[in-house]
N, C-alpha and C positions, 0 to 999 in steps of 0.2 A: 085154834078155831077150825073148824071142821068145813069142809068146802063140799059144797056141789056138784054134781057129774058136771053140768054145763061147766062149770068151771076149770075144769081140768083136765089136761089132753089126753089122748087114747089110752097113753100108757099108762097114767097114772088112775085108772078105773078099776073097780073088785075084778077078778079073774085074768089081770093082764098083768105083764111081767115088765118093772120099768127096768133093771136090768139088763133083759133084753132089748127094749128099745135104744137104752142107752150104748149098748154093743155095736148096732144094728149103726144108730147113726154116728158114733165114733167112728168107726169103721168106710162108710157113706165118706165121710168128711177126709177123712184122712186118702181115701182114693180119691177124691177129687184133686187136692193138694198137689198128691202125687201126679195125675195125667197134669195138670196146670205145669209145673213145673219140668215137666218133659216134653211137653207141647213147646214153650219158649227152647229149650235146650236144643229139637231137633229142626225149630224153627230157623234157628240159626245155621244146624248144620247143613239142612236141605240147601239154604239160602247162600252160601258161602260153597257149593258142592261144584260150584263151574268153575271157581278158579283155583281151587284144592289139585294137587299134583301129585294125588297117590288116592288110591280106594279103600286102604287100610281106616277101616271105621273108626280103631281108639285112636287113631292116629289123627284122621277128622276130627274127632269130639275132644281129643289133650287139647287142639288149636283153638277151637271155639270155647274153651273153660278159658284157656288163659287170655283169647284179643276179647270178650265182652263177660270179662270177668265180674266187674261192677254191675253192669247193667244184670246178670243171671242172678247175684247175690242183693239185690236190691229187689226183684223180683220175689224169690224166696222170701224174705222178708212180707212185702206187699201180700203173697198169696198165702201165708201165716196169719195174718190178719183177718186176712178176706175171708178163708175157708175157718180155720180153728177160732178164730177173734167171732169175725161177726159170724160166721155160721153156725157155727156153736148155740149163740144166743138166742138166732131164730129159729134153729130147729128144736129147742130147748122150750119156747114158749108155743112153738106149736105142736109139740108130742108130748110135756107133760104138762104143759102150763101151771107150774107154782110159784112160788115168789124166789127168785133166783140168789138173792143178794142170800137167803137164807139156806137153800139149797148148795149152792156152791160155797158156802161160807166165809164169805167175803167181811170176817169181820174180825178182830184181837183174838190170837191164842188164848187158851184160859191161864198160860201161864207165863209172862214178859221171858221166862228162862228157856222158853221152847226157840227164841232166837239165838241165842249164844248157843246151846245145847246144838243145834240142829248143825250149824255151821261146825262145832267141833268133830261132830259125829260125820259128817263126810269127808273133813279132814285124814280122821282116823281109818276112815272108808278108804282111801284113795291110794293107798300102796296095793292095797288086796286087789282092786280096779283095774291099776295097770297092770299087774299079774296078770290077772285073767286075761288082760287086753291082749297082752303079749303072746302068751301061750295061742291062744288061737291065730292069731296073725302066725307063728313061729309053725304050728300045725299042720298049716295050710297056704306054702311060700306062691304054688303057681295063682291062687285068689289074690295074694297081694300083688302079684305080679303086673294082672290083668287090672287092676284097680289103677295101680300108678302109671302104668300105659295109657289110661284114660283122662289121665292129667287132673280129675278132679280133688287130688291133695294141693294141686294149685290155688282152689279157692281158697284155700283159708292160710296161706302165707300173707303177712304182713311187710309192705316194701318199708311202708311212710307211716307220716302222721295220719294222715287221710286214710290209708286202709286201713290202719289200726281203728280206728273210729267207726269204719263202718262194719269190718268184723266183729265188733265188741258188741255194735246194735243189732246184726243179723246174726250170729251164732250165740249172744250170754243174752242179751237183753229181749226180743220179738221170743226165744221159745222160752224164758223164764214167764214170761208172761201169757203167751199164747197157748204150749203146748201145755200148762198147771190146769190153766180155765179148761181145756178140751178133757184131760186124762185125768187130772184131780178133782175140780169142781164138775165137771159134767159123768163122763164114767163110774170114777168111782163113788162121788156121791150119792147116786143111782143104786151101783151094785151093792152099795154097803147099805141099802135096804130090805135085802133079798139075803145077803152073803156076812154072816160074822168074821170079824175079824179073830185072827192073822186073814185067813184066806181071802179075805175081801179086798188089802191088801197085795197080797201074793198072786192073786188073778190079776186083779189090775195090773200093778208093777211090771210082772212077766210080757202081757201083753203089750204096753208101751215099750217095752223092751224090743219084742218080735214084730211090731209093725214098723221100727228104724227099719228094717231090710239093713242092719251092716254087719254080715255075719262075722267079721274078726270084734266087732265090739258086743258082741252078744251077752258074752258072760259078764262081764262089766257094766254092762246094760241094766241089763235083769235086779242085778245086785242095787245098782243106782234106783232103778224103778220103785221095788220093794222099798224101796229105803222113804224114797219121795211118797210113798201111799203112806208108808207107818207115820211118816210126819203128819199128814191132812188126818187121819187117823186120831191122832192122841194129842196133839191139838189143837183138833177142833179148828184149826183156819187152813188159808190156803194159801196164807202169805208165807211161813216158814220156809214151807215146800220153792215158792218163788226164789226167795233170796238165798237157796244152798243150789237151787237149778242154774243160776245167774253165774255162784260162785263158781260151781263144777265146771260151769262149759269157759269158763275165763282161764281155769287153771289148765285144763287141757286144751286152750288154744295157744295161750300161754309157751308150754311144751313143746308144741306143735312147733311151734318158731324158734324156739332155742336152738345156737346152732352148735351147742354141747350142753350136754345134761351134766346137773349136780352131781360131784364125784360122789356125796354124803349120802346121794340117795337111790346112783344109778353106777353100777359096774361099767367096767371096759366094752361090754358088749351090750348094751344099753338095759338088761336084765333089772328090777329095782332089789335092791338087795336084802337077802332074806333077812338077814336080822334087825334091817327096820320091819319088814312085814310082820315077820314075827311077834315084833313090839307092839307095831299097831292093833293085832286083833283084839287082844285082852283091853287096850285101854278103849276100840270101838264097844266091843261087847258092854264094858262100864258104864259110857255115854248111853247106850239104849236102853239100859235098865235104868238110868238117870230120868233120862226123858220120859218113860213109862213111872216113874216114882211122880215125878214133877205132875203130869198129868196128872195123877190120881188125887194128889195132898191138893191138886187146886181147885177151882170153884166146879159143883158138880156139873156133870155134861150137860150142856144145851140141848134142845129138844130139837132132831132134827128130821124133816119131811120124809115122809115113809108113803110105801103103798095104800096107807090106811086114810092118809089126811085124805079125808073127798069134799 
């Protein structure tokens, strides 16, 4: 049904780019996020600065990650919500105002397989992942240096049952759902108006990638990124894309707390061993041409909101 100028926000009018608007306020959103969560961080540090017994800045901010460590990660949380949750959706109704549920595609894959499918295919993703992870970390020793000087790998060690709980809800579960809604249903549903795929995809991904700011995770980033847009992509929802974000960030928190790595699938020097990598690419490669077959053989694609509905 064809909609009205009054009815539809700036960006979504003849001669305007939603797109770019959806850039413009991705972008918007994600710098607010960001100062929010450094506003609390040096909140703390200012505030703790009289009785601190050294000037040394990482040295301040290791202490203030590890004594209100709860309280910084519960916040994250909350301001995932605030800015990517609900910000997201009002700035959404008031730059392009269309019906959201349709536009972010908030409804069943066209194919029940794109769920098992999608969680194999990161599986398979996930030695190439930590590759790349590593190589840059390994690259660039005095960055990592300065990072764990900073103490913030502290946040995501698990002591107890209680931290594990609430790392699971503030690093798998608040960006499986938070960060999809902002970069899958808003971004790229947006761009993939403007931008055929792969590339609409591939811009997307990339740039969820580059706005983390964690340059040892880049490459693996990138790679995760693409992967989560080719999902929203082919089918058609945005739930897939949720449930392999949830699992990814489980498995490498997972990791993160191991305090030895599988012999089966990590060397003496924590390297992942080439010939599971090896193994992995050909059966990844399998899976996406799976997921890309499943797609097509299922019901044709839904109709989805373009720069033209007015």
């Amino acid at each position: 049904m064809m909609r009205s100028l009054s009815q539809t926000g700036y960006w979504e009018r003849r001669g305007r780019n939603p797109a770019l608007g959806a850039f413009l306020g991705t972008t918007l959103i994600m710098a607010l996020y960001s100062i929010a969560g450094n506003f609390v961080v040096m909140g703390y540090i200012f505030g703790d600065m009289a009785r601190m017994k050294t000037s040394d800045w990482a040295t301040m901010a290791s202490s203030v990650y590890a004594r209100y460590r709860d309280v910084i990660l519960i916040c994250t949380m909350a301001f995932e919500f605030l800015f990517m949750g609900g910000g997201t959706l009002w700035l959404f109704k008031k730059w392009h105002g269309l019906p959201i549920r349709e536009s972010f595609r908030c409804r069943a894959p066209r194919s029940l397989l794109a769920y098992p499918l999608a969680l194999l295919g990161i599986l398979a993703l996930l030695p190439a992942v930590i590759y790349l992870s590593d190589i840059f970390e390994r690259a660039f020793p005095i960055i990592r240096k300065i990072e764990e000087s900073t103490g913030q790998n502290s946040l995501i060690k698990a002591t107890d049952t209680r931290s594990w709980i609430l790392l699971v809800l503030v690093i798998c579960f608040t960006p499986a759902l938070c960060e999809e809604w902002l970069f899958r249903g808003y971004f790229q549903g947006r761009v993939g108006t403007k931008l055929a795929a792969p590339w609409s995809y591939i811009l997307t991904g990339s740039y969820f990638a580059l706005i983390h700011q964690n340059y040892f995770g880049l490459g693996s980033l990138i790679v995760v990124g693409i992967y989560l847009a080719f999902l929203f992509e082919t089918s058609g929802s945005i739930y897939p894309g949720m449930i392999v974000h949830f699992c990814y960030n489980g498995i490498i928190l997972i990791l993160s707390n191991m305090k030895k790595l599988p012999l089966w699938a990590f060397d003496g020097s924590g390297w992942i061993r080439i010939p599971l990598l090896l193994a992995s690419l050909p059966v990844a490669a399998l899976i996406v041409f799976l997921i890309v077959f499943v797609s097509k053989r299922a019901s044709p694609a839904r109709h989805f909101p373009s720069d033209q509905s007015l």
